[in-house]
N, C-alpha and C positions, 0 to 999 in steps of 0.2 A: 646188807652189802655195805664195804667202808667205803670211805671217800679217799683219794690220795690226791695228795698237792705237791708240785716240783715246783722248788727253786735252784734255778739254772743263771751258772753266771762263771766268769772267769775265776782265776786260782785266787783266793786273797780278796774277795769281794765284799767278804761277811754271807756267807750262803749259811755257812754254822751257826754265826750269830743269830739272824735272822731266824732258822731253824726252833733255834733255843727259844727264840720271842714266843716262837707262834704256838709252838708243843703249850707256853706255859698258859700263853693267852686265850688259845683255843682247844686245850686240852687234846693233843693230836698226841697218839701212843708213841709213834716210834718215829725216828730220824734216821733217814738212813742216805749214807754218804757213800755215791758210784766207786770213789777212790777205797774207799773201805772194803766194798764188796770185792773192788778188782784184786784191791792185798791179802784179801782172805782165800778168793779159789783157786791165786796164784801158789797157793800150798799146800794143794790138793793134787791129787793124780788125775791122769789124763788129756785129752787133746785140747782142749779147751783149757785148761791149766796150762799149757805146754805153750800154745798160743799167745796168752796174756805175758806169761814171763818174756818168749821170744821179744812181742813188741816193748814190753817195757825197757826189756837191755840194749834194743836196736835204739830207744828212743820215738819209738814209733806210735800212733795212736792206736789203740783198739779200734776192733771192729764196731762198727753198730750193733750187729749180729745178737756180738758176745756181752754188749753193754745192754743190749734189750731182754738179752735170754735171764742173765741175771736178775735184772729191775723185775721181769716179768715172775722168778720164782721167788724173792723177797718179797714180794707182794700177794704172793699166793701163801705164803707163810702166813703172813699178816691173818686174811682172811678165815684162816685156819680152817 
């Protein structure tokens, strides 16, 4: 079983940097950034596609929902 570590912090914090420390330091595979996922299924078809785009053009924040459902199937990736 892996282990996953989140670093959580405002826009501009260094969460990337950070990220990049730790992958080199501690040999952690993958980095994966919530803003990344969101831009990526926002190009996909379907309701949850539809949802992310709607809030991003309103300005609006995601759901938890849809930030959980994602993290949770990145991670199951991971796992493989």
């Amino acid at each position: 079983q892996k282990e996953f570590g989140f670093v959580i912090g405002g826009p501009g914090c260094g969460k990337g940097t950070q990220c990049e420390r730790l992958q080199k330091e501690f040999g952690f595979v993958a980095h994966v950034s919530v803003g990344s996922l969101l831009r990526a299924e926002k190009e996909r078809s379907g309701t949850r596609a539809e949802e992310i785009r709607k809030c991003m053009k309103e300005g609006k924040l995601v759901s938890s929902e849809i930030i959980v459902g994602l993290l949770k199937s990145r991670m199951m990736e991971e796992e493989g």
